[in-house]
C-alpha positions as MATLAB code, in Angstrom:
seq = 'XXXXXXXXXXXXXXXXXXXXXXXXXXXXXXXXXXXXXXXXXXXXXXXXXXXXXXXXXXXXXXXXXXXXXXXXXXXXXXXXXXXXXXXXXXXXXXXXXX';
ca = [
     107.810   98.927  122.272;
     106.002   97.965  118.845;
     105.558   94.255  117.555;
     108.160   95.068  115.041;
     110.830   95.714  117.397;
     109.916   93.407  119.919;
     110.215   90.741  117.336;
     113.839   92.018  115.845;
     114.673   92.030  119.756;
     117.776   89.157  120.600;
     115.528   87.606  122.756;
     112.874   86.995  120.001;
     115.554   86.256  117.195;
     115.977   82.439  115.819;
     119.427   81.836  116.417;
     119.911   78.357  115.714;
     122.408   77.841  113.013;
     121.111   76.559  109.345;
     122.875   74.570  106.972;
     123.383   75.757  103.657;
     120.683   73.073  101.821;
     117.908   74.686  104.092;
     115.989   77.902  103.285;
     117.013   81.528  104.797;
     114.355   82.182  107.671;
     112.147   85.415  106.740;
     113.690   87.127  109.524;
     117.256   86.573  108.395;
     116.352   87.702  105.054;
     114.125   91.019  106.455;
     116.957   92.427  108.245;
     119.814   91.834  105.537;
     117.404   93.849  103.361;
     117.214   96.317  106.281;
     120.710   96.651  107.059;
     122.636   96.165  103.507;
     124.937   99.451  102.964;
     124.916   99.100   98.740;
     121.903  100.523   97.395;
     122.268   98.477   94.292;
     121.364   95.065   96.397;
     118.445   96.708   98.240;
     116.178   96.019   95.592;
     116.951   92.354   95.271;
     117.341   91.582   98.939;
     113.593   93.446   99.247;
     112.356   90.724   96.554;
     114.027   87.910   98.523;
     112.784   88.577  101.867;
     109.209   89.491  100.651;
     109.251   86.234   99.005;
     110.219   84.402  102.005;
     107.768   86.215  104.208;
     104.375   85.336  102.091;
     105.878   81.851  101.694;
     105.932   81.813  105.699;
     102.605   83.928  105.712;
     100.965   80.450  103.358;
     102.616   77.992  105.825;
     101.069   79.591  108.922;
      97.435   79.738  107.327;
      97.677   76.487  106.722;
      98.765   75.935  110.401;
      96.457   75.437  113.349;
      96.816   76.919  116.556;
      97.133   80.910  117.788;
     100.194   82.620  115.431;
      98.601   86.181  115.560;
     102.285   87.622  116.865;
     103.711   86.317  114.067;
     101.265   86.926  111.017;
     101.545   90.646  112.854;
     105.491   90.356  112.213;
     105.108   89.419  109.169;
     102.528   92.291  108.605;
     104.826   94.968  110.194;
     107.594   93.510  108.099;
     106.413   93.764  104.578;
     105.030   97.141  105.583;
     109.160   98.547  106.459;
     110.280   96.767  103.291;
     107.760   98.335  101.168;
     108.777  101.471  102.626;
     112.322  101.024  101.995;
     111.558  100.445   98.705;
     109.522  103.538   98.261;
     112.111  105.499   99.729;
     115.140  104.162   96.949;
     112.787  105.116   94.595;
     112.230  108.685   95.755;
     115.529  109.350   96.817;
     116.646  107.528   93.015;
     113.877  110.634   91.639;
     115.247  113.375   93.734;
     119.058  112.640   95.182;
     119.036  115.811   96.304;
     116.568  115.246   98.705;
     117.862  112.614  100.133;
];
């Protein structure tokens, strides 16, 4: 099983409930980009969870201790979104192909 899916696994999510004052975690945001039906709030859910991962990629560099798995996540996750976002912008090109 990759890194990527072993990390979007139940067993790996964050589940602990957030109140509304306190930032979205990275993962939250990554798989409501991932999973949103509209096309036309891809693009801006892309933006927020790319955002929230390089904020989270900062705070870990600043961090001591081993957090390969995660920085690897967080690798493995900007890589799919990117991807997504390549593949609205083909399929905006060329809807036939799609």
């Amino acid at each position: 099983m990759s890194t990527l899916a072993q990390n979007l696994s139940p067993k790996n999510m964050d589940t602990t409930p957030q109140s509304p004052a306190q930032p979205k975690d990275w993962k939250d945001l990554y798989l409501a980009a991932l999973l949103e039906n509209n096309q036309e709030k891809i693009p801006t859910l892309i933006s927020e969870a790319e955002c929230a991962i390089i904020e989270r990629a900062r705070a870990l560099f600043t961090m001591s201790g081993d957090n390969i798995q995660e920085e690897e996540s967080l690798d493995d996750a900007l890589y799919a979104l990117r991807a997504l976002r390549n593949c609205l912008a083909v399929r905006g090109r060329y809807p036939e192909a799609a």
